[in-house]
C-alpha positions in Angstrom: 17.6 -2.4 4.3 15.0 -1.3 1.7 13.6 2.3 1.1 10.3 1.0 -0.2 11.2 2.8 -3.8 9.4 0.1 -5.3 6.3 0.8 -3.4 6.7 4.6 -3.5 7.1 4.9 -7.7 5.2 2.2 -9.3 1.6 3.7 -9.5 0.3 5.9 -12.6 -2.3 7.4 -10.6 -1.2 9.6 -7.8 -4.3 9.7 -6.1 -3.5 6.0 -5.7 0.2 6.3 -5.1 -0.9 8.6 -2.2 -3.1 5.7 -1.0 0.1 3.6 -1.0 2.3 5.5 0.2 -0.2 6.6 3.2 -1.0 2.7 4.2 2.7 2.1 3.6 4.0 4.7 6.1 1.6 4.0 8.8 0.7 0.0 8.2 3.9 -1.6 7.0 4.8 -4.8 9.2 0.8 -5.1 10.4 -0.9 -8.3 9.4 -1.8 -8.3 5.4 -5.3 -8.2 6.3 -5.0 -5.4 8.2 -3.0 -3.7 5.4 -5.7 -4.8 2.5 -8.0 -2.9 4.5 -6.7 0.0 4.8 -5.9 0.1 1.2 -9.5 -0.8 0.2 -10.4 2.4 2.8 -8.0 4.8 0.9 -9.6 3.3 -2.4 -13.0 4.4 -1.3 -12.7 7.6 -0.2 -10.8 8.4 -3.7 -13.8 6.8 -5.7 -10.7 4.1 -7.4 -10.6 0.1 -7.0 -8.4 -2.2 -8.0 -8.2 -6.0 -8.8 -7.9 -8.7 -5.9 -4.8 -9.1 -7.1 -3.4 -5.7 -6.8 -4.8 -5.7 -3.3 -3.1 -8.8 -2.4 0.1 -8.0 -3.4 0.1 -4.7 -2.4 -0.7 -5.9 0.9 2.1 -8.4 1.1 4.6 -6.4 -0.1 3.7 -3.4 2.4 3.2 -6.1 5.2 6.6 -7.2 4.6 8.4 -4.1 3.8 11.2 -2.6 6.0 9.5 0.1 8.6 12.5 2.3 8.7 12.7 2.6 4.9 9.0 3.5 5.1 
């Protein structure tokens, strides 16, 4: 079982990392899709954006993260 730590510490920004860690605690295990949305929301309404990259892989890694370790 994971905590998420990797999710939870690796962003410089903390409005960003409070993106993460929001989408993370209410969206891990939903579809990546749904997940890269959310992210892209959170993004928004902190005036940030990141590459398609970063949103992919965030939203992988948050779609396949453990819930309880969320």
């Amino acid at each position: 079982m994971s905590d998420n730590s990797d999710l939870r510490n690796e962003e410089d920004n903390e409005a960003v990392q409070a993106v993460v860690d929001r989408v993370l605690s209410y969206q891990s295990g939903a579809p990546a899709d749904t997940v890269r949305s959310e992210l892209e929301k959170g993004l928004s309404e902190i005036g940030e954006s990141r590459s398609e990259e970063w949103l992919t892989d965030n939203a992988a890694r948050i779609r396949d993260a453990d819930p309880a370790g969320a």
